[in-house]
N, C-alpha and C positions, 0 to 999 in steps of 0.2 A: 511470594505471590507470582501466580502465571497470567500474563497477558490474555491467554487463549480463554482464559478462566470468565472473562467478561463477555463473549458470547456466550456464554449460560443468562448470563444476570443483564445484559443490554446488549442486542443487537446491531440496537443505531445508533448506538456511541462507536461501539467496534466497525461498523460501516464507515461510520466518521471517517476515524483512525485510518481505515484501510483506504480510504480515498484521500486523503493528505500526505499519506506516505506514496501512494503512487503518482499523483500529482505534485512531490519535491517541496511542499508547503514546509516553513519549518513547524519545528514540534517545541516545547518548553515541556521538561518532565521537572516538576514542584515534589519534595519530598522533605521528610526529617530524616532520612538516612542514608546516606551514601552508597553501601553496596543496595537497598533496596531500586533506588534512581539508574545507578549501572545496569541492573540486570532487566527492569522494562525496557533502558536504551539498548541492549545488547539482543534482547526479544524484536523490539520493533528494527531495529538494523536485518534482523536475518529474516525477517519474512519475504524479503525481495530478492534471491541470489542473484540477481544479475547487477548487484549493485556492488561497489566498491568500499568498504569502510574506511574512513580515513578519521584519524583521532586528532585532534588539537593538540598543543603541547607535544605530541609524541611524534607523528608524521609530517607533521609545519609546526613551525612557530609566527610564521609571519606571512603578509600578504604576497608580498612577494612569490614565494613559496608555494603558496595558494594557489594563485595567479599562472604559473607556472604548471602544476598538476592540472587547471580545469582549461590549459587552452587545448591539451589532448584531446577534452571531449570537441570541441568545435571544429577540430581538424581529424579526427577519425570518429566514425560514427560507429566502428565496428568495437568499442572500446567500452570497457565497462564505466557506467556513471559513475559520479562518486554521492555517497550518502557520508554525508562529514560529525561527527560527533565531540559534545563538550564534554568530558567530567566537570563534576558541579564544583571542583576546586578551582577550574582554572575558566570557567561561563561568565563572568563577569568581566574577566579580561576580554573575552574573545568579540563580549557585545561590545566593550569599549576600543575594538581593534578595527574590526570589521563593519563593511555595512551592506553587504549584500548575505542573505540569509538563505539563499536555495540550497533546499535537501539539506538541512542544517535540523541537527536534534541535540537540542542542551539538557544539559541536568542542573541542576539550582537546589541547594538543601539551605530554607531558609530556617534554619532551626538557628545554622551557626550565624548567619546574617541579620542583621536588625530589620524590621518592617520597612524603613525609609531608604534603605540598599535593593529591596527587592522593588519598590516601588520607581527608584531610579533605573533600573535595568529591567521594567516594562514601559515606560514611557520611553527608554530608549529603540526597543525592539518597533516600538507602535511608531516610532517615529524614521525606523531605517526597512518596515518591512509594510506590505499593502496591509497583509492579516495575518495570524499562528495560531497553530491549535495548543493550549495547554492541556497538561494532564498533573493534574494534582494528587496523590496517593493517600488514598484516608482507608481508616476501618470499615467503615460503614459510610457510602458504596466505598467500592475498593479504591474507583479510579473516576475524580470526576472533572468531564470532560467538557473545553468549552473554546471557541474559536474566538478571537482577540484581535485588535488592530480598528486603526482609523478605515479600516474599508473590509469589514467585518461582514459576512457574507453568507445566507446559507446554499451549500453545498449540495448538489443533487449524488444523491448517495443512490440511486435506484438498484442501479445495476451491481456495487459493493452489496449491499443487503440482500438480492438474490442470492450473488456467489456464495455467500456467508448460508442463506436459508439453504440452499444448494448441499453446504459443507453438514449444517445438522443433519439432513435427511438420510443424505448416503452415513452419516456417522452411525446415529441412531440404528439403519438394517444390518451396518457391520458388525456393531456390539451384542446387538438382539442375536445374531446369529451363532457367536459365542459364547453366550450366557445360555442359549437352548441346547447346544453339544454340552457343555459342564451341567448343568438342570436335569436332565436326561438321565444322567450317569449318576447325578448325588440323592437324587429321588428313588432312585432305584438299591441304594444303600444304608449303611445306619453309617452315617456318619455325624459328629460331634454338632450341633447345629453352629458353632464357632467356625469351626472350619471350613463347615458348607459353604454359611457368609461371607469368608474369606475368601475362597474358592470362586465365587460369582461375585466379586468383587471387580469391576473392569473400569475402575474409574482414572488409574494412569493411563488404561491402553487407549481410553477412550480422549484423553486430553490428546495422548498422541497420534491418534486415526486424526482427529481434528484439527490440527496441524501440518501433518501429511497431507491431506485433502486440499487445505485451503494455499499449501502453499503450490502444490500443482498446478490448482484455477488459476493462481496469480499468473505463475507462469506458461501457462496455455494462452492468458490476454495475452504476457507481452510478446511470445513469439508471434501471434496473430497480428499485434502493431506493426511488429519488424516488419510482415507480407506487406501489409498493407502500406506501411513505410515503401517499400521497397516500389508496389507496383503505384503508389503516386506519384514514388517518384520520376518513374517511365510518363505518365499520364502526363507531369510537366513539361518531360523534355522534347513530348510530342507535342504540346500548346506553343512551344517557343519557337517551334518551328512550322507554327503556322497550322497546324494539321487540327483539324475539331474533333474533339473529345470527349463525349457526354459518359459517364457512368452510373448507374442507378448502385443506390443502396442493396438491395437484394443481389445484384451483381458480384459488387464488391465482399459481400461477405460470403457468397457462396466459392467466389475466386482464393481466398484467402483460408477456406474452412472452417469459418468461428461466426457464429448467431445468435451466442450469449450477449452480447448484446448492441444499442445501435452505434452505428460505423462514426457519430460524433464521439460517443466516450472513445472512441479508440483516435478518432483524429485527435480530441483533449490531450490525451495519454502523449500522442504523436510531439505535440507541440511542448509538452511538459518537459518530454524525455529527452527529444534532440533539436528544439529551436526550432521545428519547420512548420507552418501551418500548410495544411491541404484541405479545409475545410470546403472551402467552394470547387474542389474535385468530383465534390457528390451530388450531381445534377440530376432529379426526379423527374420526369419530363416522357410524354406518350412516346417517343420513339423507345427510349433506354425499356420504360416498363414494356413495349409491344417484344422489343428484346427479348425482355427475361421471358414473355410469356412463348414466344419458339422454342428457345431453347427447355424452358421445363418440360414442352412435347417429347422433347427429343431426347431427355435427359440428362 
């Protein structure tokens, strides 16, 4: 089964998804079989390359360890995050190890565990994290998706479910485009209607344009955070010093080159990714807008 496969079949579950993996939420992946639990952990790990995989039992065994790997992130920002992963042999230990779960994605096969072991290590998590998204692997739906925790929360997915509606559209005129160059050529032939079929068959290339796209978008936001990271950060260190600093929204995202979408999900993004808020950076106010409307004269 392909992760990518549930944008066909649910959107806004896949929006979910895509906005808990870039906001570091952890994930619990629920299955009855082992390599099926590895390979959505191993799908949802690479959708984000600017992240770090780090395996439990293999890369740490203990906090310590841990502890050690993530004060990298807090002392260099130029550093890749880490996205930390359990196989579901050793996710029980790691919930009873650990108690902080950011960018944490476990596996869990309760086939081999009793109901009353899977139920101790959700009351655990519910009691060491705010909220989690599970994803439980069935036949029918494939994957069904549900946010968890004493402080359980729905998520504004807007701007994931664009980029995603985004990914269909361009997929859709790429594929069409090559089913019309093959169409073209097999209507004009006698050929076997087996092979035609075959022939205009783009349903791998199609999973993989869909892929390729969407992991672009992702990465077009995060370098758009990084600008934007970077130039709040200036906009601080002129406040510190006394200097008044109003920026409008429209400002900042023309300054940065991204409109997908608004400058909070990216300050969210901001605070998810490197601990800093700049939220109140973004001051809307008649001077900042009389701003933007000069310079749009002027181009």
């Amino acid at each position: 089964m392909q992760l990518i496969e549930l944008i066909n079949t649910n959107i806004e579950n896949f929006s979910l998804i895509l906005r808990v993996l870039l906001d570091r939420i952890p994930i619990v992946v629920f299955g009855e079989n082992d390599d099926e639990i590895n390979e959505i952990i191993g799908e949802l790990t690479s959708l984000i390359k600017n992240r770090q995989e780090l395996i439990f039992y293999t890369d740490f065994i203990s906090k310590t360890e841990l502890d050690d790997i993530l004060q990298l992130e807090s002392l260099d920002f130029e550093s890749k995050r880490v996205i930390i992963t359990s196989p579901p042999v050793v996710t029980f230990k790691a919930v009873e190890l650990f108690d902080d779960f950011k960018g944490w994605i476990l596996g869990y096969n309760h086939l081999i565990d009793d109901e009353e072991k899977k139920d101790y290590l959700m009351k655990n998590l519910i009691k060491k994290t705010d909220f989690f998204l599970t994803l439980q692997i069935r036949n029918e739906p494939k994957l069904l998706v549900k946010i968890e925790g004493k402080n359980a929360k729905i998520l504004d997915i807007y701007f994931e479910r664009k980029m995603i509606h985004d990914v269909m559209k361009n997929t859709e005129i790429s594929v069409e485009k090559m089913v019309r160059i093959i169409r073209k050529k097999v209507n004009n032939t006698s050929i076997d209607p087996y092979i035609s079929q075959h022939l205009l068959d783009f349903q791998l290339e199609e999973n993989r344009i869909k892929r390729n796209l969407l992991e672009k978008k992702i990465q077009d936001f995060i370098n758009a955070a990084r600008r934007a990271f970077a130039l709040f950060t200036r906009v601080n260190q002129l406040k510190e010093m006394g200097i008044s600093f109003d920026i409008s929204e429209k400002t900042m995202q023309k300054a940065i080159m991204y409109e997908e979408c608004k400058m909070k999900r990216i300050s969210d993004f901001i605070e998810k990714e490197w601990n800093e808020q700049f939220t109140s950076e973004i001051q809307i106010n008649k001077s900042s807008q009389f701003a933007d409307i000069i310079e749009g004269l002027w181009g």
